[in-house]
CHARMM internal coordinates of N, CA and C (Angstrom, degrees):
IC EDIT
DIST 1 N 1 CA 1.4558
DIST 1 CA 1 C 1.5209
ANGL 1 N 1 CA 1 C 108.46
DIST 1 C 2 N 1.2199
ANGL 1 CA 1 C 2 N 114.30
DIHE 1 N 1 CA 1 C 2 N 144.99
DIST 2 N 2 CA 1.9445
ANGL 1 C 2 N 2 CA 122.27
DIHE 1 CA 1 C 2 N 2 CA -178.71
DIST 2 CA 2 C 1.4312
ANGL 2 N 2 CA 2 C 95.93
DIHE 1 C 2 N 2 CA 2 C -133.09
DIST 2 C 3 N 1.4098
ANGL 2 CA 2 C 3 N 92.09
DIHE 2 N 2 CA 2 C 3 N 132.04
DIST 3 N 3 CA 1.4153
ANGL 2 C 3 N 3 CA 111.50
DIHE 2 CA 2 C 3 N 3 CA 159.11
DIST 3 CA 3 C 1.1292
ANGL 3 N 3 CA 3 C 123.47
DIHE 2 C 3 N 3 CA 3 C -87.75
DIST 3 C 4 N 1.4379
ANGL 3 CA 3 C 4 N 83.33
DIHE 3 N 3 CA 3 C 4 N 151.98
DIST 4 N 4 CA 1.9200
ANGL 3 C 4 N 4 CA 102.00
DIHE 3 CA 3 C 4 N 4 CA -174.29
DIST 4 CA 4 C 1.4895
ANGL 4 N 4 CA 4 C 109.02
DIHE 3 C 4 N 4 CA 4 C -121.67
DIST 4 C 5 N 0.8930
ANGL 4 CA 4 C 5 N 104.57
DIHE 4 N 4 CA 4 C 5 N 158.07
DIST 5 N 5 CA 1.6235
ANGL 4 C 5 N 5 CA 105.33
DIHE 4 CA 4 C 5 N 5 CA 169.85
DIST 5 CA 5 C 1.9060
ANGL 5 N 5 CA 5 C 113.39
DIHE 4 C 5 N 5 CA 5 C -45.83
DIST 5 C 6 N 1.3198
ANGL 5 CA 5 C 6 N 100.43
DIHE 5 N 5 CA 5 C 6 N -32.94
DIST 6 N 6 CA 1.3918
ANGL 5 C 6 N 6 CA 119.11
DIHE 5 CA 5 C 6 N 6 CA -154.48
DIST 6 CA 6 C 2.0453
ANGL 6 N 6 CA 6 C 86.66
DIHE 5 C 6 N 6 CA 6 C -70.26
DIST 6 C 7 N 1.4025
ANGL 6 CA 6 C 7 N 121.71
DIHE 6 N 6 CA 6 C 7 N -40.37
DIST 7 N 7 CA 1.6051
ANGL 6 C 7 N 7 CA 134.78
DIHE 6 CA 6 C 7 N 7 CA 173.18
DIST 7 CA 7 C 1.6826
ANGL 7 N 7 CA 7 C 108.84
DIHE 6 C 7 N 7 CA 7 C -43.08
DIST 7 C 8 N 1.1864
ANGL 7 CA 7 C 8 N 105.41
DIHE 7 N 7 CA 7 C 8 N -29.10
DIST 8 N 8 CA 1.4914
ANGL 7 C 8 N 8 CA 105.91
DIHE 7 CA 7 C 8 N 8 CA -164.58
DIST 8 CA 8 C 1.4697
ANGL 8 N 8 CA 8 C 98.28
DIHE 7 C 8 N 8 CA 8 C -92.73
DIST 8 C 9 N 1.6195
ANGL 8 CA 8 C 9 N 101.72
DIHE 8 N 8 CA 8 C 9 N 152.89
DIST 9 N 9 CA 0.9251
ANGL 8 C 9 N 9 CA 144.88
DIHE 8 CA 8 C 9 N 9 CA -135.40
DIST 9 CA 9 C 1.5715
ANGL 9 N 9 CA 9 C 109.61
DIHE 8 C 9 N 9 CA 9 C -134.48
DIST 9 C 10 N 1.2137
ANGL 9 CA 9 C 10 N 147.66
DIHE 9 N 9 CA 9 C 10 N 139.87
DIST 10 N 10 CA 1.7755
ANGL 9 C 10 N 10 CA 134.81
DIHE 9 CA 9 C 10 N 10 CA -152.68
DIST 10 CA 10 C 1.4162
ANGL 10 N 10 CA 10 C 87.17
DIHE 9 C 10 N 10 CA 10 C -143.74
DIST 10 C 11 N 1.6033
ANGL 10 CA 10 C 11 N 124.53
DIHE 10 N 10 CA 10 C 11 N 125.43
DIST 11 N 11 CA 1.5263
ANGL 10 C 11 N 11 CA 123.77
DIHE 10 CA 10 C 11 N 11 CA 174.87
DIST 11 CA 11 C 1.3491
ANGL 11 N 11 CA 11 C 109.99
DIHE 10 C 11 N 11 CA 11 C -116.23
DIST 11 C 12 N 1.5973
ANGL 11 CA 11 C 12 N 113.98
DIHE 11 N 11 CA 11 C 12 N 127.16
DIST 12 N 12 CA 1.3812
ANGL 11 C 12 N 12 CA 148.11
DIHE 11 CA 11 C 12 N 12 CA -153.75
DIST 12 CA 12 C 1.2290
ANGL 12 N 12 CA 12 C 92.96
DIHE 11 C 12 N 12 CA 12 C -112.25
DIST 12 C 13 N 1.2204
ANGL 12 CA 12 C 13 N 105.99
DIHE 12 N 12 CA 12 C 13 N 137.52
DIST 13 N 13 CA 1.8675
ANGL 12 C 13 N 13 CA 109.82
DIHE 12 CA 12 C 13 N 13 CA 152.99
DIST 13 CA 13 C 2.0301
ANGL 13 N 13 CA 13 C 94.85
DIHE 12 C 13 N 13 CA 13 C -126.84
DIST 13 C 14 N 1.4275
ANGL 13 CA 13 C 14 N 112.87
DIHE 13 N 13 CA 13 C 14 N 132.85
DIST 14 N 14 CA 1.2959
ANGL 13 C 14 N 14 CA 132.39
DIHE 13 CA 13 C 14 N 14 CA -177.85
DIST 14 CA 14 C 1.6484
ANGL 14 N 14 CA 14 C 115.36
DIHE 13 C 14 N 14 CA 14 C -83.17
DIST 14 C 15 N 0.9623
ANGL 14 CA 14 C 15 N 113.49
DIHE 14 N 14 CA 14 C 15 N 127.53
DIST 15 N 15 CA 1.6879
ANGL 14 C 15 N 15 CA 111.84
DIHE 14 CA 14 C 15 N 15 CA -173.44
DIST 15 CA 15 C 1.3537
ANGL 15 N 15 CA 15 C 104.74
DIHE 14 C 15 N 15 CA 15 C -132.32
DIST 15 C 16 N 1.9737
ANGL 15 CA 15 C 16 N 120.06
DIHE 15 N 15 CA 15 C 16 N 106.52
DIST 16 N 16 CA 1.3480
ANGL 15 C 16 N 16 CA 121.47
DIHE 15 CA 15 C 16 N 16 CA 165.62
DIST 16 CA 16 C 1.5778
ANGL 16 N 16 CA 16 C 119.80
DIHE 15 C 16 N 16 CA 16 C -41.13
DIST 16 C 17 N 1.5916
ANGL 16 CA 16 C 17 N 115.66
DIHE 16 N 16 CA 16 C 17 N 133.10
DIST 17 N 17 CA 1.5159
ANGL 16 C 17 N 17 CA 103.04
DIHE 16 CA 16 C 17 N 17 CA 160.39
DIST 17 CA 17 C 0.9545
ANGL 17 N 17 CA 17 C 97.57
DIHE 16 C 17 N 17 CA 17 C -135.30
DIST 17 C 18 N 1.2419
ANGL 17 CA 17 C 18 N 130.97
DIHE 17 N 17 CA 17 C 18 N 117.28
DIST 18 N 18 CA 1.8556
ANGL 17 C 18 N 18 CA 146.14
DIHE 17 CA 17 C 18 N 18 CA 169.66
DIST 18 CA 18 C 2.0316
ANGL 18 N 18 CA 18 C 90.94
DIHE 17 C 18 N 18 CA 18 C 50.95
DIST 18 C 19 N 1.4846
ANGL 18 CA 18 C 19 N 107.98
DIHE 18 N 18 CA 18 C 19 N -93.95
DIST 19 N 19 CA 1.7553
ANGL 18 C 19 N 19 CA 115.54
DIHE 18 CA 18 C 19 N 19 CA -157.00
DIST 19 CA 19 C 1.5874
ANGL 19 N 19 CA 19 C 83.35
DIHE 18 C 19 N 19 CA 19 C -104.64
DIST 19 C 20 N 1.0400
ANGL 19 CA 19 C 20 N 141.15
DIHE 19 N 19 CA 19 C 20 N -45.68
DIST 20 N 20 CA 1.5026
ANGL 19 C 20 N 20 CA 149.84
DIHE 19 CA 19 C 20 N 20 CA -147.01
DIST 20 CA 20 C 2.1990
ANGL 20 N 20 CA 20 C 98.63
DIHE 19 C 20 N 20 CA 20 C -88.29
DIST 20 C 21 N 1.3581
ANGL 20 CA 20 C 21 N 90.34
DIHE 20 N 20 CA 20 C 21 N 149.43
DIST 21 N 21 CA 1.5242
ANGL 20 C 21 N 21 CA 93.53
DIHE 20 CA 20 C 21 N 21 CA 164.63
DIST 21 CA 21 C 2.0563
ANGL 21 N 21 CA 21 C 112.77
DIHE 20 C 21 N 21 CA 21 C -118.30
DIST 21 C 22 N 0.6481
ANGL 21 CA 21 C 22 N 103.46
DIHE 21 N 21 CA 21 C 22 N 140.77
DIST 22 N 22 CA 1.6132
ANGL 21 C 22 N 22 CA 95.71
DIHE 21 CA 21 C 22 N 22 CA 163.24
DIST 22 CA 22 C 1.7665
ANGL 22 N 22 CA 22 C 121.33
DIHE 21 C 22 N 22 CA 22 C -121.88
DIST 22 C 23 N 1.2204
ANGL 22 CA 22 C 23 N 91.95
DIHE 22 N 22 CA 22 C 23 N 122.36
DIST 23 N 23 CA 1.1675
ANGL 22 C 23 N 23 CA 127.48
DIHE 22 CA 22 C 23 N 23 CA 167.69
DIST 23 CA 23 C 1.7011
ANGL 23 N 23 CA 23 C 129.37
DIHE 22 C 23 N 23 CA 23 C -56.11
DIST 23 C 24 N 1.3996
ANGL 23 CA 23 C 24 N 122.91
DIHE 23 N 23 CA 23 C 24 N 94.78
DIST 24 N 24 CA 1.7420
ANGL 23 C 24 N 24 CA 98.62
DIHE 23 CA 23 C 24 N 24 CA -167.64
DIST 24 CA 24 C 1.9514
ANGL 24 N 24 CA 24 C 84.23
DIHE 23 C 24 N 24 CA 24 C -141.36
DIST 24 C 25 N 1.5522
ANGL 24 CA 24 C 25 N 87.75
DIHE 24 N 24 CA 24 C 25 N 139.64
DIST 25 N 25 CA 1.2161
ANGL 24 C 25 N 25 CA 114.17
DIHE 24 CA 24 C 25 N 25 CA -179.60
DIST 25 CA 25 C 1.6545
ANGL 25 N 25 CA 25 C 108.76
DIHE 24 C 25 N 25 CA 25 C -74.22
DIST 25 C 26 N 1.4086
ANGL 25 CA 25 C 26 N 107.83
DIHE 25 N 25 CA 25 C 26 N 119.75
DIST 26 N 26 CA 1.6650
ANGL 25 C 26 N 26 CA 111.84
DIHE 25 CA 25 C 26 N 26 CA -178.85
DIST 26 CA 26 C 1.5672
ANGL 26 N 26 CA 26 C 111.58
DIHE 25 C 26 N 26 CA 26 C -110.50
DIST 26 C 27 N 1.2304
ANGL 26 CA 26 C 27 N 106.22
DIHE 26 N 26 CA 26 C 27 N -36.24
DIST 27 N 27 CA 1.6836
ANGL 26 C 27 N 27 CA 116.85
DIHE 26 CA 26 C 27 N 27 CA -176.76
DIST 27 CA 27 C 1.3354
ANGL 27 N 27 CA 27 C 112.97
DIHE 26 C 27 N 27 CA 27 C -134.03
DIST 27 C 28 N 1.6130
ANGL 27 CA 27 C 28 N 101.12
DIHE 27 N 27 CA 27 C 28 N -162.54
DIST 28 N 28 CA 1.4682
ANGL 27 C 28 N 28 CA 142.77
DIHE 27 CA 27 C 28 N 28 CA 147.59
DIST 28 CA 28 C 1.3259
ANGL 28 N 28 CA 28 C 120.76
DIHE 27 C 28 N 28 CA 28 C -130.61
DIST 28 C 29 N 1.2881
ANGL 28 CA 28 C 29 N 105.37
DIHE 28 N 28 CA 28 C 29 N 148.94
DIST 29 N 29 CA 1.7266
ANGL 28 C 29 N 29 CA 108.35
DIHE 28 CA 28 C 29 N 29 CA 159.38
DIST 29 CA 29 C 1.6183
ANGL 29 N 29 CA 29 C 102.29
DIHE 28 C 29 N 29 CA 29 C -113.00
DIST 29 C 30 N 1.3451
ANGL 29 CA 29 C 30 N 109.65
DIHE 29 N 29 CA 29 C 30 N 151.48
DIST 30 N 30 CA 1.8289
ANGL 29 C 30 N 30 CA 113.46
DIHE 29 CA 29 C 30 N 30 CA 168.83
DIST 30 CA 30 C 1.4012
ANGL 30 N 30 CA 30 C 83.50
DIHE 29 C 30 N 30 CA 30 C -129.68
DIST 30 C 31 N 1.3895
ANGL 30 CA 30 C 31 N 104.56
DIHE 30 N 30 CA 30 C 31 N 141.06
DIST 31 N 31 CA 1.6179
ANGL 30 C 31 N 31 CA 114.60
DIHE 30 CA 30 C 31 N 31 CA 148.01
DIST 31 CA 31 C 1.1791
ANGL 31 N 31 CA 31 C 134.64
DIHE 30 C 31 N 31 CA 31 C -102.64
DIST 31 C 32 N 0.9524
ANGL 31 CA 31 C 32 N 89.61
DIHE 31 N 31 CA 31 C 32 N 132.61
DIST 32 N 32 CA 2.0174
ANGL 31 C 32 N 32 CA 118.17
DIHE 31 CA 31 C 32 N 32 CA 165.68
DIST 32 CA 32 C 1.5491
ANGL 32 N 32 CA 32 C 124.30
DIHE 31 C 32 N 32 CA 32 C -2.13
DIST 32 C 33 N 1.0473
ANGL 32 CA 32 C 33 N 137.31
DIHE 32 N 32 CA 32 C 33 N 85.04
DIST 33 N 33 CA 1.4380
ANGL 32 C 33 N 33 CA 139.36
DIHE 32 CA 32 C 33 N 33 CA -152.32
DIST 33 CA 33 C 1.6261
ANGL 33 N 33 CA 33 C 109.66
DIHE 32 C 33 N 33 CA 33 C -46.21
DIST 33 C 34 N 1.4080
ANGL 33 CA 33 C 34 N 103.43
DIHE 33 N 33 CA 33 C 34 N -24.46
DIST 34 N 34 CA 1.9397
ANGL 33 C 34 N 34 CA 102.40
DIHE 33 CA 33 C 34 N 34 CA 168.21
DIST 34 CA 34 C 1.1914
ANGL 34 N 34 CA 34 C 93.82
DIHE 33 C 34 N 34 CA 34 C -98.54
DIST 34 C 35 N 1.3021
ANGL 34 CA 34 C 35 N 140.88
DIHE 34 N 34 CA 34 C 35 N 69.85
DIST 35 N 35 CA 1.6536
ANGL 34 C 35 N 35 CA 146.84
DIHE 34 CA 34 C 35 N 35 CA 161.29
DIST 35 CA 35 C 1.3646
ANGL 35 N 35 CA 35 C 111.48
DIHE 34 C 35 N 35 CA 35 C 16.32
DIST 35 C 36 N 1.7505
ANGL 35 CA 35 C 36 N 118.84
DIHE 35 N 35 CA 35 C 36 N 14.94
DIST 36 N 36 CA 1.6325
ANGL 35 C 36 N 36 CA 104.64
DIHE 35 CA 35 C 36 N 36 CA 166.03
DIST 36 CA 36 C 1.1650
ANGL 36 N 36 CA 36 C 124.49
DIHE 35 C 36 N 36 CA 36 C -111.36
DIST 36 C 37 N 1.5378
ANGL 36 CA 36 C 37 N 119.24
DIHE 36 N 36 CA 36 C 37 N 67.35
DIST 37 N 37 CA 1.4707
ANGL 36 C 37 N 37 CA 131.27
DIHE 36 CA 36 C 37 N 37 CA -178.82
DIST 37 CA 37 C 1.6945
ANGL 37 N 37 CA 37 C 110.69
DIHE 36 C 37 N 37 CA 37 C 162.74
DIST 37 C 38 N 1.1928
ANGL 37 CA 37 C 38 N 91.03
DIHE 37 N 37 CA 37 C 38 N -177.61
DIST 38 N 38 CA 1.9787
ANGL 37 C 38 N 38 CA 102.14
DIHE 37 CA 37 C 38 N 38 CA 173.83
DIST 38 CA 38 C 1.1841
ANGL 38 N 38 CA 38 C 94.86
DIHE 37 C 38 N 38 CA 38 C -154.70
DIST 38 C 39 N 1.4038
ANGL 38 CA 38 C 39 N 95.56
DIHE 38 N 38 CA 38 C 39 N 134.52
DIST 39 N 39 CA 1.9020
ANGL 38 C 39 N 39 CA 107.90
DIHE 38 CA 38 C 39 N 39 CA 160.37
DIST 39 CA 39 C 1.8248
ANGL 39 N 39 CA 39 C 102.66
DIHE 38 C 39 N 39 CA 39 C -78.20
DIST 39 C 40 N 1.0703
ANGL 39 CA 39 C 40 N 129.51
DIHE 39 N 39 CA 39 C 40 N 158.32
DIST 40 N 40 CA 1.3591
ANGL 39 C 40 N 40 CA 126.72
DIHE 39 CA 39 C 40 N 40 CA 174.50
DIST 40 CA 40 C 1.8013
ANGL 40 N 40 CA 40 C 87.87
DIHE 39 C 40 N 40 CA 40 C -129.47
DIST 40 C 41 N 1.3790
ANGL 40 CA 40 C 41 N 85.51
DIHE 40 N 40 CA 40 C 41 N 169.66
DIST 41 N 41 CA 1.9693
ANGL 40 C 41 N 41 CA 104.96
DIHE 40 CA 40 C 41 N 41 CA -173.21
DIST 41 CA 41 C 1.3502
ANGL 41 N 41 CA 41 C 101.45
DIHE 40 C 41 N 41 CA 41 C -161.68
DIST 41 C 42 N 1.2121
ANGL 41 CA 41 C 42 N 108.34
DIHE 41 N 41 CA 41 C 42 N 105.79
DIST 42 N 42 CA 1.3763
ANGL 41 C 42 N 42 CA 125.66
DIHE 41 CA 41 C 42 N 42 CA 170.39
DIST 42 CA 42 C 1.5851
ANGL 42 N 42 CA 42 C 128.85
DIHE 41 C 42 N 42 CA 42 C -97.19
DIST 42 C 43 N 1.2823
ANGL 42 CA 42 C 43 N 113.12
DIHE 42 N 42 CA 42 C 43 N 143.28
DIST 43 N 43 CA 1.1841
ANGL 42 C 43 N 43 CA 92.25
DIHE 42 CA 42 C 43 N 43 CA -156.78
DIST 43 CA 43 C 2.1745
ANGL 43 N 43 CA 43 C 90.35
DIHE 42 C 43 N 43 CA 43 C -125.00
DIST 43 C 44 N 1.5183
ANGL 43 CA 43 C 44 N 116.76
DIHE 43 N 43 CA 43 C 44 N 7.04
DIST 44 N 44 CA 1.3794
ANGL 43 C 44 N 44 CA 146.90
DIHE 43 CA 43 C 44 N 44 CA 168.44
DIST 44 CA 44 C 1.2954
ANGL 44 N 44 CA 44 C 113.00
DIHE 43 C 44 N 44 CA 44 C -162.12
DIST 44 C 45 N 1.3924
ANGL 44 CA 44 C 45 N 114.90
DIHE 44 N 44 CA 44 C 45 N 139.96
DIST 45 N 45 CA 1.0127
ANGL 44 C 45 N 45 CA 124.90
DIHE 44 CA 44 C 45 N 45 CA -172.25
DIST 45 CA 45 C 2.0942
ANGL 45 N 45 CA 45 C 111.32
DIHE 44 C 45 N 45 CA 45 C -110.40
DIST 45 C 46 N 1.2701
ANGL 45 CA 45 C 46 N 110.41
DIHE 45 N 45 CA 45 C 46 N 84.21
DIST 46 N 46 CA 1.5331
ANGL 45 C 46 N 46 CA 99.91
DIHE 45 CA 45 C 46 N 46 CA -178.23
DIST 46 CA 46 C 1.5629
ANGL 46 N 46 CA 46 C 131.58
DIHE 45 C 46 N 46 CA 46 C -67.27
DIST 46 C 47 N 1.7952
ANGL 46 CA 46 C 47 N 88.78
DIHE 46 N 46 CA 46 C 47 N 138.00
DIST 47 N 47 CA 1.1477
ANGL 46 C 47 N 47 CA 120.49
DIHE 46 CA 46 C 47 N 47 CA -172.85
DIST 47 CA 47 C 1.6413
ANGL 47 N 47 CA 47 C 112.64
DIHE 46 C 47 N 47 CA 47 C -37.63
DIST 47 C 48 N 1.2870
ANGL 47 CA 47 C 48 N 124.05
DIHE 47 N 47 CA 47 C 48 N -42.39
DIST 48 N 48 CA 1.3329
ANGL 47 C 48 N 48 CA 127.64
DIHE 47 CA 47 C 48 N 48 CA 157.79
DIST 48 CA 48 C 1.6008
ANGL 48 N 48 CA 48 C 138.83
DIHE 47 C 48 N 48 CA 48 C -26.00
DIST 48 C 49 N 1.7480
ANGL 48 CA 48 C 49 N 81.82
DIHE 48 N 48 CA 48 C 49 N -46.50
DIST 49 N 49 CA 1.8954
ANGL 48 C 49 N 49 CA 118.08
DIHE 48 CA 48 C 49 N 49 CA -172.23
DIST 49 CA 49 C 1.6052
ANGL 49 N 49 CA 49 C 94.92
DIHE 48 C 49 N 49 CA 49 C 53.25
DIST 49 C 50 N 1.6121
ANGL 49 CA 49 C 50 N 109.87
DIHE 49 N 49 CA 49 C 50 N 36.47
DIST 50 N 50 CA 1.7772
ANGL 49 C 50 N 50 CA 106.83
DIHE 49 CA 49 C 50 N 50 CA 150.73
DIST 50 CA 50 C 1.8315
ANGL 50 N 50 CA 50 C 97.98
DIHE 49 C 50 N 50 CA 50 C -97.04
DIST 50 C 51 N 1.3857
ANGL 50 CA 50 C 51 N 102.85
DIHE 50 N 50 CA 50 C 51 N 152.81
DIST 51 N 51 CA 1.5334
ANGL 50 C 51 N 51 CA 114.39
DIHE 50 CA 50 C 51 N 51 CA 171.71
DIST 51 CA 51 C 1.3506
ANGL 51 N 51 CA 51 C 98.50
DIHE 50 C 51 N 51 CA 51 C -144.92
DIST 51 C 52 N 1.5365
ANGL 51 CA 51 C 52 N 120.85
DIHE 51 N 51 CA 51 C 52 N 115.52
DIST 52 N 52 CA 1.6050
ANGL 51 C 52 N 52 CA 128.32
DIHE 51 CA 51 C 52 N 52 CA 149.15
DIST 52 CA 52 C 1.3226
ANGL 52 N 52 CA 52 C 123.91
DIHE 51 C 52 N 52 CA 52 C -56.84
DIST 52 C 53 N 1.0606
ANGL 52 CA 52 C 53 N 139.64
DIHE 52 N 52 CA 52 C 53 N 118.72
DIST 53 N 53 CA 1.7320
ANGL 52 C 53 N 53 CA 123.86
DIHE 52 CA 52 C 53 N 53 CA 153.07
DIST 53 CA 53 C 1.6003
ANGL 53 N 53 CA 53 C 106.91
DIHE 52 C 53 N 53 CA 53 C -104.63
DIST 53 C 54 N 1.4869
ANGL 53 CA 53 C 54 N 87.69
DIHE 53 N 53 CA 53 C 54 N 136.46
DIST 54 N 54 CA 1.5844
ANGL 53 C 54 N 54 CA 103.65
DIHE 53 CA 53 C 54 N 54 CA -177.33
DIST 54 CA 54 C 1.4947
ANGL 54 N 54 CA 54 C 116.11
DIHE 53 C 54 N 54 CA 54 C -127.03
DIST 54 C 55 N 0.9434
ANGL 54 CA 54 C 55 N 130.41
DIHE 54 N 54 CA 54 C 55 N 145.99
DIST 55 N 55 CA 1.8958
ANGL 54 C 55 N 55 CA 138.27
DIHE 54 CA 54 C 55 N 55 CA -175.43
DIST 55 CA 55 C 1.6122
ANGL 55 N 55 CA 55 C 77.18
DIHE 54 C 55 N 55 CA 55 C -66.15
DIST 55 C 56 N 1.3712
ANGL 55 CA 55 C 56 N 104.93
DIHE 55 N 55 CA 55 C 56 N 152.51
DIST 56 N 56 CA 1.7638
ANGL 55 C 56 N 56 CA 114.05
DIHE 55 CA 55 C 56 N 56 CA -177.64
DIST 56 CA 56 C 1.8356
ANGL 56 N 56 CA 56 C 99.78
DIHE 55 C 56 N 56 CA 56 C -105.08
DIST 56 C 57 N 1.4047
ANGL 56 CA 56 C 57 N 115.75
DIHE 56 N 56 CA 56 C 57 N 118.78
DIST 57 N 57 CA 1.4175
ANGL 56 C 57 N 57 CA 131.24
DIHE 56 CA 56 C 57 N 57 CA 169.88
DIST 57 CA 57 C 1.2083
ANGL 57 N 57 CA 57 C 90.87
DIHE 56 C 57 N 57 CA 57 C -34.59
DIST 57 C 58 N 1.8910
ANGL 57 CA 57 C 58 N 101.71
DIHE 57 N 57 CA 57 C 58 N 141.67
DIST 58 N 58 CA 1.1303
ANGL 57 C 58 N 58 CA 106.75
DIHE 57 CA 57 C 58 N 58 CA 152.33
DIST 58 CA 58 C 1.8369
ANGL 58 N 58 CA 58 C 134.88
DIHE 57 C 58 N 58 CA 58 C -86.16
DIST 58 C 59 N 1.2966
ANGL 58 CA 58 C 59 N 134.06
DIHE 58 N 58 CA 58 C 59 N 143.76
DIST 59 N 59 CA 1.3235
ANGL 58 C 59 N 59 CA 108.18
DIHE 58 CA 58 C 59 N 59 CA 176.32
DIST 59 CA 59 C 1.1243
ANGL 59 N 59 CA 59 C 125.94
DIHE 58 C 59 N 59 CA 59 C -68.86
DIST 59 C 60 N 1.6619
ANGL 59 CA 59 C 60 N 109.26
DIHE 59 N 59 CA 59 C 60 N 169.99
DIST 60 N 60 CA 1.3420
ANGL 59 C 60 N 60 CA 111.87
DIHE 59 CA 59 C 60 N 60 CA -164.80
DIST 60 CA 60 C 1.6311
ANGL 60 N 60 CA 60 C 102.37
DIHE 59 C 60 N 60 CA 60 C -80.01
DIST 60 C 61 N 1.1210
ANGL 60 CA 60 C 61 N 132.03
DIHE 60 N 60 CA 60 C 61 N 164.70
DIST 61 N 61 CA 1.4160
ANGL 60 C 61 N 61 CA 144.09
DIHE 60 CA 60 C 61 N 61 CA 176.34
DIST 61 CA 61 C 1.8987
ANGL 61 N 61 CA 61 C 97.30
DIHE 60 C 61 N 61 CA 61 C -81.61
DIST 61 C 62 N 1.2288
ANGL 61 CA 61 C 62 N 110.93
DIHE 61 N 61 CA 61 C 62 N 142.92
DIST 62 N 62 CA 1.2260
ANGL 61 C 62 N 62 CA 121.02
DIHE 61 CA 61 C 62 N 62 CA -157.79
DIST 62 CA 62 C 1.9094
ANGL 62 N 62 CA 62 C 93.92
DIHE 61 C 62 N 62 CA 62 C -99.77
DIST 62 C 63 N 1.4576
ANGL 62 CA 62 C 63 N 93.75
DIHE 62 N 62 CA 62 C 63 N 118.11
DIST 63 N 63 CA 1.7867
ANGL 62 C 63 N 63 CA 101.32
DIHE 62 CA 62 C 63 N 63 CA -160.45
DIST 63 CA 63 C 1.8104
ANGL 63 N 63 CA 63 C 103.61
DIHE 62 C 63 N 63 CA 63 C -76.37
DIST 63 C 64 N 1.4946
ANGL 63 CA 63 C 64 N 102.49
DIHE 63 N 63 CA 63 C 64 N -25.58
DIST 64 N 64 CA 2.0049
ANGL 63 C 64 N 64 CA 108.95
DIHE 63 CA 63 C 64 N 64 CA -166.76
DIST 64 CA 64 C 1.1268
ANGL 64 N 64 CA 64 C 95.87
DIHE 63 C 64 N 64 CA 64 C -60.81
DIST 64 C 65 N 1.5443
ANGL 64 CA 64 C 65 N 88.27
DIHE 64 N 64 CA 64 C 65 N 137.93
DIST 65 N 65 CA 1.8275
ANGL 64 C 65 N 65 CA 103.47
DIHE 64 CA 64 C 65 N 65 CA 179.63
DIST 65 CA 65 C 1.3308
ANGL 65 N 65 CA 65 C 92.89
DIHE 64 C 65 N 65 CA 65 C -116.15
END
COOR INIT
IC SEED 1 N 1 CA 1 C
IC BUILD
């Protein structure tokens, strides 16, 4: 198995604010070239010790002509 960018994985830690959540980027995960695991890489470690991983949005296509 080869990784692609498309494998990776974006690690969130979630922070209540009153009605609103915030969202803040802490890592990555890459996986394991035999697809049974992920290394993760943190770059903060939250106080919570919750971590999201999420498929990373793609960008938007650039509309200016």
């Amino acid at each position: 198995m080869t990784n692609t960018n498309s494998d990776i994985m974006i690690a969130y830690t979630i922070r209540d604010a009153g009605e609103t959540k915030h969202w803040d980027r802490v890592g990555a995960a890459f996986p394991h070239k035999d697809g049974q695991g992920f290394d993760v890489v943190l770059d903060a470690l939250p106080v919570s010790g919750r971590i999201t991983l999420r498929v990373p949005l793609e960008k938007p296509a650039d509309t200016q002509q």
